[in-house]
N, C-alpha and C positions, 0 to 999 in steps of 0.2 A: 488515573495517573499511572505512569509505568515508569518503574526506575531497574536500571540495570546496573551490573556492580560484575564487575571483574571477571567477564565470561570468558570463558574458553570453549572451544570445542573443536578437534580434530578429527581425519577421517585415514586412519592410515598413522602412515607418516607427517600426511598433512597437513601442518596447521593453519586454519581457516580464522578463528577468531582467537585473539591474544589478549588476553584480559583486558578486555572493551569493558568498556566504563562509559557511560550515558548520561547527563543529567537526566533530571526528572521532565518525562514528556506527559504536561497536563493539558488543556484546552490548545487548542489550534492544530492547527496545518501545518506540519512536520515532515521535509523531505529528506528522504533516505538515499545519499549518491555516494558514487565511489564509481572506480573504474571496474572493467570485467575482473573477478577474484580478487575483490576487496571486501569480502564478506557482507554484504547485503543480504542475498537470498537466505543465506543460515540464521543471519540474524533474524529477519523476519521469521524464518520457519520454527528458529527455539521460542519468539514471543509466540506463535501459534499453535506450540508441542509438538510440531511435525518434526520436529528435529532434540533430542534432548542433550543439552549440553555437557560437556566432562565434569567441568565446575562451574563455577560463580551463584548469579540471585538475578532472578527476575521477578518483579512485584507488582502485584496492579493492587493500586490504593492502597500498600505497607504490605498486601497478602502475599506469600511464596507462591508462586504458581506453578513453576518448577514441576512437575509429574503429577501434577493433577488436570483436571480436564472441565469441571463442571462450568470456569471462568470463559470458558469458550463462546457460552451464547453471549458473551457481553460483546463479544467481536463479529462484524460482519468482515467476509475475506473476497475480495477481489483479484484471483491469479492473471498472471498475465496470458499465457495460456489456457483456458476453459475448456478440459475434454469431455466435449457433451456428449451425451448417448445419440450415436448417428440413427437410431431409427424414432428416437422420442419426437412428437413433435411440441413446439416451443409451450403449448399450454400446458401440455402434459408434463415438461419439466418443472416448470411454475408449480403446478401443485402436488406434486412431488416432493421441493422443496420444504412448500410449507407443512404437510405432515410428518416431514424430519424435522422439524421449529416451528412446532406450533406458538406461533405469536401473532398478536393484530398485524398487517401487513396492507400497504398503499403499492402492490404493483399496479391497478387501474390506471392508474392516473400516470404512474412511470412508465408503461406499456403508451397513452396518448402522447407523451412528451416526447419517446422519441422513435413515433411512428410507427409502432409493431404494429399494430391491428392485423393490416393485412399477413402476417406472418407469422400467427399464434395458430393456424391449422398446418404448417409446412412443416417437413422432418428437419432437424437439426443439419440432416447432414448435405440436404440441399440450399441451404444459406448462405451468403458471401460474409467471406470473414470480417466486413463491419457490422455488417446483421447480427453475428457470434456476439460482437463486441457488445453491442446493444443490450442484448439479452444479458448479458454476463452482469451491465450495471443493473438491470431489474433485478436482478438477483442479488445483487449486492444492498442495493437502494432502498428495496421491499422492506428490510427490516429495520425497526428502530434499538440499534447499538450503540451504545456509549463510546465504542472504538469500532474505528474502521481502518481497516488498510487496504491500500490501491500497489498494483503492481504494475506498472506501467498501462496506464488506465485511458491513454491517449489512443493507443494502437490500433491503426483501421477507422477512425473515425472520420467524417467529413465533418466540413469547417463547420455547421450549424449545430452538430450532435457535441463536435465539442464545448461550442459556446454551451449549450443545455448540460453540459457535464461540466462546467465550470462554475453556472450557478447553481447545481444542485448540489456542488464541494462547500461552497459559498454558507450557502444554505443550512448546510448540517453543521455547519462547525457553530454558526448564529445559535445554534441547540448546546453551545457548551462540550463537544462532544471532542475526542480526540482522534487526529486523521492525519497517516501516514501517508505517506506518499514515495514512490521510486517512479524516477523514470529520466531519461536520458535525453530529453526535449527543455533544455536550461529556460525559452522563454516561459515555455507554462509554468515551469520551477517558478520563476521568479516573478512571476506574475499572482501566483495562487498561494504559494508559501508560507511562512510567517518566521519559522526557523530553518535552518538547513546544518544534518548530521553526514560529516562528510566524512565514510571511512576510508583509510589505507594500508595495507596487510593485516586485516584483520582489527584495528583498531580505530578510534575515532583520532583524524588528525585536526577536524575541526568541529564546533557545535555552538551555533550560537546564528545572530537574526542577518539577514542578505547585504543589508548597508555594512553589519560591522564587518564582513568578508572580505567586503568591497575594498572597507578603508583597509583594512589588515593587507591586503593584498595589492593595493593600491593602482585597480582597474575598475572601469566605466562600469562594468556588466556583469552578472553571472559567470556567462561561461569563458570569460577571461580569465575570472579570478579561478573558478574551479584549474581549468586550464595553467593557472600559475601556483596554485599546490601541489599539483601532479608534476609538474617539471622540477620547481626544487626538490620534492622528492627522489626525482630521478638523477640529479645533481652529485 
């Protein structure tokens, strides 16, 4: 469970996050929207420590985690971008990984799902970027973590790899587990979901399940309603 409490963090002048306040994110599938420069990316990065905040409290299961680091193998990270080493080839990053985390590990099987075989002896850097994409979930998937977060986890896929990556979202949360999610594709939003954390300048302007958006907003769909936060915002 990850509960967050009154973050801030600036860069500059900039203020990115404005004491964001979070319920508690325990079991399911949690998506993280907001428009470009609604602080997403920093919030993900302070729960991951790539970023460390000016103030507030971020907790997994009551713990500070806050500048500490060892809480990290509880999380598997999925970026949206994946800068592989352009001359590794895909097997050679595979176990690579796992000597950086050593832990039991099911890429076999993630490698058959969605079609690597033939492309565990090619260099990373001759790959099409759904191939990229591909690998990136083996490496995300390989491990079993209590939390996962996805950054735009759709990107480059074909319709088949996504269905495969829908049920293996599916899949893992059935494990009790806790999974973030961003991404700018409102049907997968709302199809895969369970809550939705909707930031604006920095803060959360919404949190809570798709129907109650719905009704609070009083449109058909997702991305109407997201679509009708963001305009009385701008109101």
């Amino acid at each position: 469970m990850i509960t967050i409490e009154n973050l801030h963090k600036s860069f500059g002048k900039l203020k990115v996050l404005d004491g964001l306040n979070m319920s508690a994110l325990g079991e399911g599938i949690f998506a993280v929207l907001g428009p470009n420069g609604s602080g997403k990316t920093t919030l993900i990065k302070c729960i991951l420590g790539m970023v460390i905040p000016n103030s507030g409290s971020i907790k997994l299961n009551n713990e500070e985690i806050i500048g500490k680091w060892i809480y990290r193998k509880k999380i598997s990270y999925m970026p949206q971008i994946a800068n592989f080493p352009p001359n590794l080839r895909v097997v050679e990053l595979i176990e690579m990984i796992k000597t950086l985390r050593p832990q039991q590990t099911k890429e076999t099987e993630l490698i058959k799902l969605f079609d690597l075989e033939d492309s565990l002896n090619k260099k990373l850097a001759t790959l099409s970027g759904g191939t990229k994409q591909k690998v990136n979930i083996v490496l995300t998937f390989m491990f079993d973590s209590p939390i996962i977060i996805l950054d735009e986890p759709t990107t480059g896929l074909d319709p088949l790899s996504l269905i495969e990556l829908k049920k293996l979202i599916i899949a893992e949360k059935s494990k009790n587990k806790t999974i973030i999610i961003t991404s700018h594709i409102m049907s997968f939003i709302e199809e895969i979901s369970d809550e939705i954390v909707f930031l604006l300048e920095g803060n959360v302007s919404f949190n809570g399940t798709i129907e109650s958006l719905k009704e609070e907003t009083n449109e058909g769909n997702l991305e109407h309603a997201i679509a009708n936060i963001i305009q009385k915002s701008n109101d």
